[in-house]
LUMMAR-991435 format. One record per atom (N, C-alpha, C, O): atom name; x, y, z. Coordinates in steps of 0.02 Angstrom, whole numbers, plus 50000, padded with zeros to 5 digits. Atoms other than C-alpha are relative to their C-alpha. Example, Ala and Ser with C-alpha at 12.3 -4.5 7.8 and 13.67 -1.06 7.14 Angstrom:
<rs>
<r a="N" c1="50045" c2="49941" c3="50000"/>
<r a="CA" c1="50615" c2="49775" c3="50390"/>
<r a="C" c1="50045" c2="50060" c3="50000"/>
<r a="O" c1="50097" c2="50059" c3="50033"/>
<r a="N" c1="49958" c2="49941" c3="49997"/>
<r a="CA" c1="50684" c2="49947" c3="50357"/>
<r a="C" c1="49961" c2="50055" c3="50037"/>
<r a="O" c1="49986" c2="50110" c3="50045"/>
</rs>
This chain:
<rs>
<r a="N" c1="49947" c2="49968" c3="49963"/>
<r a="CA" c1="49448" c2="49650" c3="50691"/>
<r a="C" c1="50061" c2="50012" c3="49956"/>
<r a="O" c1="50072" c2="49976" c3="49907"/>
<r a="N" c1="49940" c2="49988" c3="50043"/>
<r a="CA" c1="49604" c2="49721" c3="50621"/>
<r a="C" c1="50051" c2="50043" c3="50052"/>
<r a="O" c1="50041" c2="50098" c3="50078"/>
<r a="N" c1="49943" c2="49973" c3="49969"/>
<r a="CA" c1="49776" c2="49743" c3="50709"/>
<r a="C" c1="50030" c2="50027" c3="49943"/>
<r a="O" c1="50028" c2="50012" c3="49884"/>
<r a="N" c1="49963" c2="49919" c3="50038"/>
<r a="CA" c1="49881" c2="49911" c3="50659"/>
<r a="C" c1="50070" c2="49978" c3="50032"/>
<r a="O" c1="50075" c2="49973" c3="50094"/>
<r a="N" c1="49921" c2="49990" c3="49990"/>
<r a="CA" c1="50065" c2="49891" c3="50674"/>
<r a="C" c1="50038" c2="50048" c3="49971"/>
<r a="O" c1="50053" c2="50051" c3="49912"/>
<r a="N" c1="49984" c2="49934" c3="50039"/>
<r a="CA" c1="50140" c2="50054" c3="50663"/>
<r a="C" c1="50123" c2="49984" c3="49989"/>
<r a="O" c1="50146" c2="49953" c3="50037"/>
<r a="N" c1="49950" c2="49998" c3="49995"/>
<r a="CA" c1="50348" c2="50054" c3="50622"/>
<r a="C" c1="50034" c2="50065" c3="49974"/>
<r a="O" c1="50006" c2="50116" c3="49956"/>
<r a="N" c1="49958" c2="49927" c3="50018"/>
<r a="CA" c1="50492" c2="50179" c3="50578"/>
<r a="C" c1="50006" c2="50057" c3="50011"/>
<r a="O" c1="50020" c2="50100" c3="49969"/>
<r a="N" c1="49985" c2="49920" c3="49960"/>
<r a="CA" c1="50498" c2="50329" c3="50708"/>
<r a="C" c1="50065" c2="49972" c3="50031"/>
<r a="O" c1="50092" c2="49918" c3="50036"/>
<r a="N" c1="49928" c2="49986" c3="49979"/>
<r a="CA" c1="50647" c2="50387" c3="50781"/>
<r a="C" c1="50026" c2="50058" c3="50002"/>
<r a="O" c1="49980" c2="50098" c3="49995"/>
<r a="N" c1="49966" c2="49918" c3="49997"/>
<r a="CA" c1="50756" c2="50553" c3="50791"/>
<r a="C" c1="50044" c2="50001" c3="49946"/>
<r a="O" c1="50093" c2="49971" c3="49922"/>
<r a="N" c1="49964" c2="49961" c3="50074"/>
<r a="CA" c1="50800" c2="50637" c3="50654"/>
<r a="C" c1="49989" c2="50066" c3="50008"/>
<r a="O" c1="49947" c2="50098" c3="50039"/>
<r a="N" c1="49993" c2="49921" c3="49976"/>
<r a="CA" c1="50879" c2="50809" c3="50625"/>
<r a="C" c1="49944" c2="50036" c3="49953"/>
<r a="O" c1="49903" c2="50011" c3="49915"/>
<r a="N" c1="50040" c2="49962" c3="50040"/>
<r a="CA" c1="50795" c2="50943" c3="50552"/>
<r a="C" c1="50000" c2="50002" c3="49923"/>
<r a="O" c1="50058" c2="50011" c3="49904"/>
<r a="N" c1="49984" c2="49984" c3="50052"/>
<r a="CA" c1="50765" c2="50957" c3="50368"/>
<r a="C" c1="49999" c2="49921" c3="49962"/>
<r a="O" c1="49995" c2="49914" c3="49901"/>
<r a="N" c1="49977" c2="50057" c3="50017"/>
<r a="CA" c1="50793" c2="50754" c3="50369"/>
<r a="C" c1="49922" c2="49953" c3="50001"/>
<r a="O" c1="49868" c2="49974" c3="50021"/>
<r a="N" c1="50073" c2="50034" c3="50039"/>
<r a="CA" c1="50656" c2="50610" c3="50305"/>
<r a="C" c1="49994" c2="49936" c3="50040"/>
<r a="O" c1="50044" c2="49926" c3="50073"/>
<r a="N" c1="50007" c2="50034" c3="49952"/>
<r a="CA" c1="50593" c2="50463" c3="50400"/>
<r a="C" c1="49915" c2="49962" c3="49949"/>
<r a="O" c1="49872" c2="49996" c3="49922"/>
<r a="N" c1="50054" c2="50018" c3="50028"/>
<r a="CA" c1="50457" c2="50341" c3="50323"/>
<r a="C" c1="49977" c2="49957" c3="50056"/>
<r a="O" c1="50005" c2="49921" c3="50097"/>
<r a="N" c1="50062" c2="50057" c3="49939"/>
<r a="CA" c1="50315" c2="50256" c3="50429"/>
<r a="C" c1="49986" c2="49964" c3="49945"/>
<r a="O" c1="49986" c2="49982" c3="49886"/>
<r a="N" c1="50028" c2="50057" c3="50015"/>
<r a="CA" c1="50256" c2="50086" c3="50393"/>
<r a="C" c1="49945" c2="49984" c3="50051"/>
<r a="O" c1="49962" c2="49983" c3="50110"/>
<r a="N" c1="50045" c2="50034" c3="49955"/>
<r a="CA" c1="50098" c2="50023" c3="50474"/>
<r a="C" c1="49959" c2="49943" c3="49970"/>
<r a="O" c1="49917" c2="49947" c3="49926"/>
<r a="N" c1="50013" c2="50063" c3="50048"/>
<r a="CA" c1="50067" c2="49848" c3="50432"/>
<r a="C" c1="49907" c2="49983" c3="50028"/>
<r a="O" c1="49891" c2="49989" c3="50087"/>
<r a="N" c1="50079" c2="50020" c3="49985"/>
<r a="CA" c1="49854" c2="49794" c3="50429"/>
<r a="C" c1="50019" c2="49927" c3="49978"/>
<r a="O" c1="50057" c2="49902" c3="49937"/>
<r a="N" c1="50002" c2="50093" c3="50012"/>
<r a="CA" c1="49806" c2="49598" c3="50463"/>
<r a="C" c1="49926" c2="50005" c3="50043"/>
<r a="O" c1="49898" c2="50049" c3="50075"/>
<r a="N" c1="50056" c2="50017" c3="49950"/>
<r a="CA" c1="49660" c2="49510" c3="50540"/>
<r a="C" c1="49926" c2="50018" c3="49944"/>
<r a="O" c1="49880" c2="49977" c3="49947"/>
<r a="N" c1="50031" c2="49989" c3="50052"/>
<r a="CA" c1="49548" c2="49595" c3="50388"/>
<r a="C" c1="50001" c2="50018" c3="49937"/>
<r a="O" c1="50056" c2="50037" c3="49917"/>
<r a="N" c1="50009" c2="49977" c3="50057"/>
<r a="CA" c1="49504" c2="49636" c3="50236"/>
<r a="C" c1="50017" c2="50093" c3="49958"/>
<r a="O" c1="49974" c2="50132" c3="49939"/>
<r a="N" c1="49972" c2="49952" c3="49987"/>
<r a="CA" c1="49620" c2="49783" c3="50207"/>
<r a="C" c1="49975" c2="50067" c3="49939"/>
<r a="O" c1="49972" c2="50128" c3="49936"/>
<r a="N" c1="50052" c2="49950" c3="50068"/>
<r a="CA" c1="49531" c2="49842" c3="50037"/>
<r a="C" c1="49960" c2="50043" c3="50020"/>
<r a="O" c1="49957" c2="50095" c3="49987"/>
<r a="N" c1="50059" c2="49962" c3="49998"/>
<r a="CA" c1="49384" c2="49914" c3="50122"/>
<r a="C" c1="50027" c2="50044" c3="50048"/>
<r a="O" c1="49985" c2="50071" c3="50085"/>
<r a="N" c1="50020" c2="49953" c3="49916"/>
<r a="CA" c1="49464" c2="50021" c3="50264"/>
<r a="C" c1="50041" c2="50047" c3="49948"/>
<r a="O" c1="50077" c2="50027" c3="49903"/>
<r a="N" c1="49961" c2="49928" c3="50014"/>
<r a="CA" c1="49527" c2="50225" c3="50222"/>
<r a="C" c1="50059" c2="49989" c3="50051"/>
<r a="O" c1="50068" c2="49941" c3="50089"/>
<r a="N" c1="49926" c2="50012" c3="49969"/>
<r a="CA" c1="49684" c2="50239" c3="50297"/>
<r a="C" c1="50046" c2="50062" c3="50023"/>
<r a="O" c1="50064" c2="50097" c3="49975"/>
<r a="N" c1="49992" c2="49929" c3="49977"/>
<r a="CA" c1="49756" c2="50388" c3="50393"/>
<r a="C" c1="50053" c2="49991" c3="50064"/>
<r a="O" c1="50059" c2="49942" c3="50102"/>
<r a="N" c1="49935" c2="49995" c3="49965"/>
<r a="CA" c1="49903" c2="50432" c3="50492"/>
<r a="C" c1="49975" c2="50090" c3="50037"/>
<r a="O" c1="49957" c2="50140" c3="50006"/>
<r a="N" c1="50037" c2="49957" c3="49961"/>
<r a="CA" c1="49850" c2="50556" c3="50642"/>
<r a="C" c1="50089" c2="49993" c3="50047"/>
<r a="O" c1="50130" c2="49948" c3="50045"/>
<r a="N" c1="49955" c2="49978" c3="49956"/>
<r a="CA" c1="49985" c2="50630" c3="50769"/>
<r a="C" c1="49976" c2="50035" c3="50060"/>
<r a="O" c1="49921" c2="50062" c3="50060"/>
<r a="N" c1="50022" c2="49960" c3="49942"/>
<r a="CA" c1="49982" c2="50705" c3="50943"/>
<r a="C" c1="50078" c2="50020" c3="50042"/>
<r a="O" c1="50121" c2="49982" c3="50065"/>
<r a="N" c1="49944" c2="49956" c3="49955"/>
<r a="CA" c1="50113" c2="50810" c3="51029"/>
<r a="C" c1="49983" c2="49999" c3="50080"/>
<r a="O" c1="49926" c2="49990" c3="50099"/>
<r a="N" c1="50012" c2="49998" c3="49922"/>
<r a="CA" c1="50129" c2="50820" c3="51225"/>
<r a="C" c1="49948" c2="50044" c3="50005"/>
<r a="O" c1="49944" c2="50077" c3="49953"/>
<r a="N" c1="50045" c2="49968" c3="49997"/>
<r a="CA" c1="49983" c2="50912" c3="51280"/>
<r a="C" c1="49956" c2="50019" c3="49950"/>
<r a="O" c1="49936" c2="50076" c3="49958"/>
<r a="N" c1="50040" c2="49937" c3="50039"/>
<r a="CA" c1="49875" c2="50961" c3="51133"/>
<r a="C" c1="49964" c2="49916" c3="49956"/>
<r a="O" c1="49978" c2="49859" c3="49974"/>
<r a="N" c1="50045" c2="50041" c3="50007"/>
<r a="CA" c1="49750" c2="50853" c3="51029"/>
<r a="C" c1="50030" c2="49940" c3="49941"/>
<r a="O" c1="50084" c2="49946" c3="49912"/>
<r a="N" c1="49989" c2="50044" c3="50064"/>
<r a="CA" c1="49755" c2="50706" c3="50899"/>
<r a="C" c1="49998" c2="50034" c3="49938"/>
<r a="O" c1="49947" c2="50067" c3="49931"/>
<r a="N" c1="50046" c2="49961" c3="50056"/>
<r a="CA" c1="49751" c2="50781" c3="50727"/>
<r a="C" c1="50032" c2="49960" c3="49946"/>
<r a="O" c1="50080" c2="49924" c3="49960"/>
<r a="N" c1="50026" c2="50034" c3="50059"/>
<r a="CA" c1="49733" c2="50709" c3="50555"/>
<r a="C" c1="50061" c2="50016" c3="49960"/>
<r a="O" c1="50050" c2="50075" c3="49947"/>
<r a="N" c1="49947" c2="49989" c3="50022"/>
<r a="CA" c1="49900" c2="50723" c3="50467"/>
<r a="C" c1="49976" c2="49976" c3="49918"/>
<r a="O" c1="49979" c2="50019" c3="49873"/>
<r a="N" c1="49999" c2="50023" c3="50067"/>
<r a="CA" c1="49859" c2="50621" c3="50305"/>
<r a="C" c1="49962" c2="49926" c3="49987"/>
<r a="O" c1="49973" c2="49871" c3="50010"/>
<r a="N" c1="50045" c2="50053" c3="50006"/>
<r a="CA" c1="49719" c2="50521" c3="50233"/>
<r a="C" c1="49996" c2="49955" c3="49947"/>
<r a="O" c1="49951" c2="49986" c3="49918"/>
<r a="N" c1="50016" c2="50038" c3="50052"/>
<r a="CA" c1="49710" c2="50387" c3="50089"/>
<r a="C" c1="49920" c2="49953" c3="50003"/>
<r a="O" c1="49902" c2="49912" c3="50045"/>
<r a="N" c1="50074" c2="50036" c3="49990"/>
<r a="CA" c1="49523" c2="50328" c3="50045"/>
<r a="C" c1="50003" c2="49933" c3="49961"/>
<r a="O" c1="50049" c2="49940" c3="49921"/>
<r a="N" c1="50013" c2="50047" c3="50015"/>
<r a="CA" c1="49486" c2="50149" c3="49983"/>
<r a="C" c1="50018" c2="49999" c3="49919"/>
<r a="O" c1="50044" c2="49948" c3="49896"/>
<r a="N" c1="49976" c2="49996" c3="50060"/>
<r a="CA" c1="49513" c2="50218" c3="49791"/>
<r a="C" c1="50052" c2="50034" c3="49973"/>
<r a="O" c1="50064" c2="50046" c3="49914"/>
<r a="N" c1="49934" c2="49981" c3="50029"/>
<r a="CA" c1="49676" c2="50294" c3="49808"/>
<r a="C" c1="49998" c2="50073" c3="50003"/>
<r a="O" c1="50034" c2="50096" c3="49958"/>
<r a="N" c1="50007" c2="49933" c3="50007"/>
<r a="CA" c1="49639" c2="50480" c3="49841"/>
<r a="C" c1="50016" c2="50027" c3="50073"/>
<r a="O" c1="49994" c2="50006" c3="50126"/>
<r a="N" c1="49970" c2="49968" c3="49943"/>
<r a="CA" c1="49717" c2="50578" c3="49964"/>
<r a="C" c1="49990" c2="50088" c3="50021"/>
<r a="O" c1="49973" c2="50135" c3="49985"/>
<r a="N" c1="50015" c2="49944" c3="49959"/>
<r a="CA" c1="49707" c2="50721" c3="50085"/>
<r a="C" c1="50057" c2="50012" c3="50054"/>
<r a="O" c1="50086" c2="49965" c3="50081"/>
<r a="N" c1="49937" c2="50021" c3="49984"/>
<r a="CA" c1="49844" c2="50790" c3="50173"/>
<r a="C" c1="49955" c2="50085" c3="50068"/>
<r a="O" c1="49908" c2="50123" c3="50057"/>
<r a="N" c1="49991" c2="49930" c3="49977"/>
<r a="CA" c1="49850" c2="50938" c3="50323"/>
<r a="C" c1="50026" c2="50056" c3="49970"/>
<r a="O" c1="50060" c2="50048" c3="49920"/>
<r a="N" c1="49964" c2="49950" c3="50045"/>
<r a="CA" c1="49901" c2="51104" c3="50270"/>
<r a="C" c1="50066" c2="50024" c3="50014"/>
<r a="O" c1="50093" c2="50070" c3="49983"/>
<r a="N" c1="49953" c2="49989" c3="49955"/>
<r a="CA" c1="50049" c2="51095" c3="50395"/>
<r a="C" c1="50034" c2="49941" c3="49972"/>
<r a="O" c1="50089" c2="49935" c3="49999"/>
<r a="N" c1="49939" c2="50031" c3="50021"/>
<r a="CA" c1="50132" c2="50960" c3="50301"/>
<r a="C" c1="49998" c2="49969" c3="49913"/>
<r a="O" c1="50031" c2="49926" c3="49884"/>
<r a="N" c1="49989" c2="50013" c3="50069"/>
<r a="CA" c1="50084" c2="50967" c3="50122"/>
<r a="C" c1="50057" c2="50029" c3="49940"/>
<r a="O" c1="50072" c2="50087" c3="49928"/>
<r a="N" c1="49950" c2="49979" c3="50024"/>
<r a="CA" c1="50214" c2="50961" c3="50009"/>
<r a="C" c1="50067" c2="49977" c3="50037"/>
<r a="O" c1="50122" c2="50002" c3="50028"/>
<r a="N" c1="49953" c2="50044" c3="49947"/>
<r a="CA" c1="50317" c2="50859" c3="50129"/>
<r a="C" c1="49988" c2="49933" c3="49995"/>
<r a="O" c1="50021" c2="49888" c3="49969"/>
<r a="N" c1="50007" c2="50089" c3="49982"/>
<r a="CA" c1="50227" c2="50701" c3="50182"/>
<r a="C" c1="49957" c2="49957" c3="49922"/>
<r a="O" c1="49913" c2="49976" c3="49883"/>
<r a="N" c1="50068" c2="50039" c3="50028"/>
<r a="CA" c1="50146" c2="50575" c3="50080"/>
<r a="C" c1="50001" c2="49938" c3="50000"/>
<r a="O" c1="50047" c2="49898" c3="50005"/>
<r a="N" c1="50009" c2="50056" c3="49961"/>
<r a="CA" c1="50045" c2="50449" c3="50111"/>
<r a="C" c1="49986" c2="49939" c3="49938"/>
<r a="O" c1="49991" c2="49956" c3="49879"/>
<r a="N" c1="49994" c2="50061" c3="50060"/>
<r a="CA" c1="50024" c2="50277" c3="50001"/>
<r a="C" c1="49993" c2="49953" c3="50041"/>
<r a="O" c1="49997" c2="49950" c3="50103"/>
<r a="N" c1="50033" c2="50065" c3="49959"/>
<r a="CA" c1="49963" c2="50093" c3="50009"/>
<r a="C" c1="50001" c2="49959" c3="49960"/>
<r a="O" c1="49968" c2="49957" c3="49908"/>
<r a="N" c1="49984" c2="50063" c3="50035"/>
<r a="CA" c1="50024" c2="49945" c3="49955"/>
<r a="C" c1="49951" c2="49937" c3="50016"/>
<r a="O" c1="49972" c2="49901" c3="50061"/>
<r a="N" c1="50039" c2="50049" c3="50006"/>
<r a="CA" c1="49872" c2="49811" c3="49934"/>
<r a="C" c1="50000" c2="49942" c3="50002"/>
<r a="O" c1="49952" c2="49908" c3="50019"/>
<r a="N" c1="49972" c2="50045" c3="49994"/>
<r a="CA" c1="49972" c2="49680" c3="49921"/>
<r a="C" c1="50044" c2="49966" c3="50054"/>
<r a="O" c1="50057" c2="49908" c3="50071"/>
<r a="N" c1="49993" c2="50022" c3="49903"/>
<r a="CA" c1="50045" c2="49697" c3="50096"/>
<r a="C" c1="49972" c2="50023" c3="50041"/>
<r a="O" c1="49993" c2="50012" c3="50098"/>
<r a="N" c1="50041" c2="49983" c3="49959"/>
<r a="CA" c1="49933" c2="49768" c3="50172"/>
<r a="C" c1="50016" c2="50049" c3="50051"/>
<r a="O" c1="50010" c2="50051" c3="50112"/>
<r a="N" c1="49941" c2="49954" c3="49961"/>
<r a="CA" c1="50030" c2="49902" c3="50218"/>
<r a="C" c1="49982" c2="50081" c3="49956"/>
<r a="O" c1="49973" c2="50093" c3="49897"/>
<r a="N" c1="49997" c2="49940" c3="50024"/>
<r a="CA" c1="50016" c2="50102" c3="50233"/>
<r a="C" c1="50067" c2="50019" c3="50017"/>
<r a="O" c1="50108" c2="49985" c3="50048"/>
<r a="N" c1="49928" c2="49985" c3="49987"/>
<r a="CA" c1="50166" c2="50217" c3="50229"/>
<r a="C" c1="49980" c2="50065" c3="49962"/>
<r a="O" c1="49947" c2="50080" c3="49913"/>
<r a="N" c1="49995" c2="49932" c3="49985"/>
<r a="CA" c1="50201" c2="50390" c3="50274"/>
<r a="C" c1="50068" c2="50027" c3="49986"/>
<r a="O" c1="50098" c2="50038" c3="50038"/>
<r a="N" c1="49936" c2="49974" c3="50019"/>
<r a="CA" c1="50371" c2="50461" c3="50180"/>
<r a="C" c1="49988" c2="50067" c3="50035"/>
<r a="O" c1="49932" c2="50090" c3="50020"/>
<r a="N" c1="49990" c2="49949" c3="49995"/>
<r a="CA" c1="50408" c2="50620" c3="50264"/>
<r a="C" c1="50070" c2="50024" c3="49985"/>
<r a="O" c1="50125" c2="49998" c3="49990"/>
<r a="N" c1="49940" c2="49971" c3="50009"/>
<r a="CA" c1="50512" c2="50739" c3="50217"/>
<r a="C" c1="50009" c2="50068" c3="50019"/>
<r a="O" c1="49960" c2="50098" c3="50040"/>
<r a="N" c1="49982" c2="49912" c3="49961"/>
<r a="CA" c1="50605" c2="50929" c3="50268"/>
<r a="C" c1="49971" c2="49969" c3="50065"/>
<r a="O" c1="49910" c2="49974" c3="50061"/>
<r a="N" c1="50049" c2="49999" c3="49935"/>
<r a="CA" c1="50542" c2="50874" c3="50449"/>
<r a="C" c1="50049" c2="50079" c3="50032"/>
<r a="O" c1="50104" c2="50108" c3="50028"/>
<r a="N" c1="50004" c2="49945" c3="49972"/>
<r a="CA" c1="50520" c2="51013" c3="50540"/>
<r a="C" c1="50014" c2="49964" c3="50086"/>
<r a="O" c1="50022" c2="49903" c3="50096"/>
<r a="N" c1="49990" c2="50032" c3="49938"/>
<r a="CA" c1="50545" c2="51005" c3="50750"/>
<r a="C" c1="49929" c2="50018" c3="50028"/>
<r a="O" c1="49917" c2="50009" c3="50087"/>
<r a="N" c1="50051" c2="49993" c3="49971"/>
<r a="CA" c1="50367" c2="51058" c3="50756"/>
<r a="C" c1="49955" c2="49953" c3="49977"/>
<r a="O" c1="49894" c2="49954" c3="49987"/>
<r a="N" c1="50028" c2="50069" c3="50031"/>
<r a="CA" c1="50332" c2="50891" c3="50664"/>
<r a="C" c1="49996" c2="49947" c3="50043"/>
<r a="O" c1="49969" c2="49896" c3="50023"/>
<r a="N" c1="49973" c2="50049" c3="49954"/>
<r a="CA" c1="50385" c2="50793" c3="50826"/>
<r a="C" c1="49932" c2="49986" c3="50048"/>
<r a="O" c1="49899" c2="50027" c3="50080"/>
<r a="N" c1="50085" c2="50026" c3="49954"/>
<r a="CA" c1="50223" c2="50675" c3="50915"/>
<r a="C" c1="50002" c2="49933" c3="49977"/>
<r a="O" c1="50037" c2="49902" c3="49937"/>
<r a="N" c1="50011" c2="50082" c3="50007"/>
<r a="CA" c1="50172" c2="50514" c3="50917"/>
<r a="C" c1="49962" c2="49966" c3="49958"/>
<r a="O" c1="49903" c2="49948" c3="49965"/>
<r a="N" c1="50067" c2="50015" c3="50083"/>
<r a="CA" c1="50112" c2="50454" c3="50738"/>
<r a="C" c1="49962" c2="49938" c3="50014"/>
<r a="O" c1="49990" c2="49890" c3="50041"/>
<r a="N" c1="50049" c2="50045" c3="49989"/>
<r a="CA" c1="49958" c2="50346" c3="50745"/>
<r a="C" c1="49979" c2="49973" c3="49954"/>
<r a="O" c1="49957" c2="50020" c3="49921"/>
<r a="N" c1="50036" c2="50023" c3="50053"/>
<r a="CA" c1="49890" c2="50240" c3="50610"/>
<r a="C" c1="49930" c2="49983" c3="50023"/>
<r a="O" c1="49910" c2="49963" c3="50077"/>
<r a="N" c1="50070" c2="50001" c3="49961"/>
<r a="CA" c1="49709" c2="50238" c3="50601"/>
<r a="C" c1="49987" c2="49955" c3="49919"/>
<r a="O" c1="50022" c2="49955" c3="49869"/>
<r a="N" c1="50019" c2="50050" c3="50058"/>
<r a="CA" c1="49603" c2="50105" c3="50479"/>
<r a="C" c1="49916" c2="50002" c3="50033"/>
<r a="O" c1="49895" c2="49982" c3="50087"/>
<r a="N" c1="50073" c2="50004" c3="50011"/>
<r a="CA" c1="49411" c2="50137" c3="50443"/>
<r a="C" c1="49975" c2="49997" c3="49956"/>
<r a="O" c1="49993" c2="50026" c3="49905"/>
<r a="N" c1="50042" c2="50026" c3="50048"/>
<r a="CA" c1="49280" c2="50059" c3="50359"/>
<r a="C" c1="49925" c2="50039" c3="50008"/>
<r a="O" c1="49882" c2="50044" c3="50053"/>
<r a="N" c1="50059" c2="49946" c3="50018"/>
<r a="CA" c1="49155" c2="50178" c3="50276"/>
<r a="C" c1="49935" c2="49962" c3="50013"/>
<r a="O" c1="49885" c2="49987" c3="50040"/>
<r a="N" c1="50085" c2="50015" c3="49990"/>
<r a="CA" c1="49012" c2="50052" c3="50273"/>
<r a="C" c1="49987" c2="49977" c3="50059"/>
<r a="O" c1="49927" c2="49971" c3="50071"/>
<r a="N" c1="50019" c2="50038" c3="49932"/>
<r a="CA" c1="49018" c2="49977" c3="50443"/>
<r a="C" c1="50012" c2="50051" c3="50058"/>
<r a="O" c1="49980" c2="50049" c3="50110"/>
<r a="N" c1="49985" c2="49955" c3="49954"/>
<r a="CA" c1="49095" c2="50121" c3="50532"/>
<r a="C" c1="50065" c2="49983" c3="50052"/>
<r a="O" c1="50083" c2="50012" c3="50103"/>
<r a="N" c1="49953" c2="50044" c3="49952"/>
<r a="CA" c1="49227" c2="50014" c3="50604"/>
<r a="C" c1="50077" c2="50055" c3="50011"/>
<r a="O" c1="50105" c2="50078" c3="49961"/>
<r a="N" c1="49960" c2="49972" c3="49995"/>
<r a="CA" c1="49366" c2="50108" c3="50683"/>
<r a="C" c1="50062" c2="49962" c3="50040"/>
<r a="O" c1="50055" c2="49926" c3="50089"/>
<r a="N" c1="49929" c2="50037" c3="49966"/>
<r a="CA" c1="49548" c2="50047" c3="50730"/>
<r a="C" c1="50063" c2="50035" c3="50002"/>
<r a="O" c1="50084" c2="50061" c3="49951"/>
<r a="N" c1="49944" c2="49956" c3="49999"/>
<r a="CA" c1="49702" c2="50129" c3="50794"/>
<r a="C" c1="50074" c2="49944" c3="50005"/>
<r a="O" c1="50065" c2="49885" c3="50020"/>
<r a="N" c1="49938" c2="50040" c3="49975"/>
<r a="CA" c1="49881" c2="50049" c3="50815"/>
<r a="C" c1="50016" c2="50052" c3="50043"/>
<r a="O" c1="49983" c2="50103" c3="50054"/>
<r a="N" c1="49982" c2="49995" c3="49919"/>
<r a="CA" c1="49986" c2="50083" c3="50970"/>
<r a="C" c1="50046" c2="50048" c3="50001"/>
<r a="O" c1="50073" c2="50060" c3="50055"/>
<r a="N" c1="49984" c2="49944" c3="50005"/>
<r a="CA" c1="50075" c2="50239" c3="50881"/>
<r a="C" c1="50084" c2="49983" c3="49995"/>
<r a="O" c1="50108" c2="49928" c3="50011"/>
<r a="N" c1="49924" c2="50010" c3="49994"/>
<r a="CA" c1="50272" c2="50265" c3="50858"/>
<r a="C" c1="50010" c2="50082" c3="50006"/>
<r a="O" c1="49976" c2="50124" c3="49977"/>
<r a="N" c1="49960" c2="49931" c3="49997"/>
<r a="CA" c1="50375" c2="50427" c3="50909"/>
<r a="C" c1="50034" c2="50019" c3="49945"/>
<r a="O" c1="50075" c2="49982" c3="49918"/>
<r a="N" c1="49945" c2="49945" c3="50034"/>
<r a="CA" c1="50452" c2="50552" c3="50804"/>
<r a="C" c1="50035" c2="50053" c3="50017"/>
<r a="O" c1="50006" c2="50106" c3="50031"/>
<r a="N" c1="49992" c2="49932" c3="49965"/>
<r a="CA" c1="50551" c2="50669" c3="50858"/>
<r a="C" c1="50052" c2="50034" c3="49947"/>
<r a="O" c1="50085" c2="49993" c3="49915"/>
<r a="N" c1="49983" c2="49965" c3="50045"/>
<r a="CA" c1="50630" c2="50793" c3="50749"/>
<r a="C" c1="50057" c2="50083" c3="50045"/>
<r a="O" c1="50039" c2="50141" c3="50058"/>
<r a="N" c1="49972" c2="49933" c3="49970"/>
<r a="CA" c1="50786" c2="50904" c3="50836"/>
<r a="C" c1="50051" c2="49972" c3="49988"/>
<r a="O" c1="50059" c2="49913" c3="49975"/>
<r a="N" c1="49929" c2="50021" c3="49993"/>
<r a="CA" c1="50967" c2="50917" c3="50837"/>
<r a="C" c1="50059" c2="50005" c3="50033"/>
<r a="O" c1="50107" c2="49971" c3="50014"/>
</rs>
């Protein structure tokens, strides 16, 4: 099992930067990919920005060149720097933690962003 503790949403104006923290415990934090997913009122989950187990990343095409994502091993901790936010950047960021060989999937409990002024 592995609890997701997501931190650092809040309102910020346009154009302005905001970093997520989502702290992993409970496992072995080496083996899970690591991905930060969003959802806006009405419309679906989607995949914002992925880090895999060796450090390689994947980003949407709606916020590359803005966000990025990173992972500190030693706390067991991902983190999402964004930057320029946009107000069409504003949803409820999710940290997600999966393990390629077992299939194991885990979400934390999400934090708001909202992005207006």
């Amino acid at each position: 099992q592995v609890q997701l503790v997501e931190s650092g949403g809040g309102l910020v104006q346009p154009g302005g930067s905001l970093r997520l923290s989502c702290e992993a415990s409970g496992s072995d934090f080496s083996v899970y990919a690591m991905s930060w997913y969003r959802q806006a009122p009405g419309k679906q989950r989607d995949l914002v920005a992925l880090i895999t187990t060796g450090g390689s990343t994947n980003y949407a095409d709606s916020v590359k060149g803005r966000f990025t994502i990173s992972r500190d091993k030693a706390k067991n901790t991902v983190y999402l720097q964004m930057n320029s936010l946009k107000p069409e950047d504003t949803a409820v960021y999710y940290c997600n933690a999966y393990a390629p060989r077992t299939s194991d999937d885990y979400w934390g409990q999400g934090t708001q962003v909202t992005v207006s002024s």
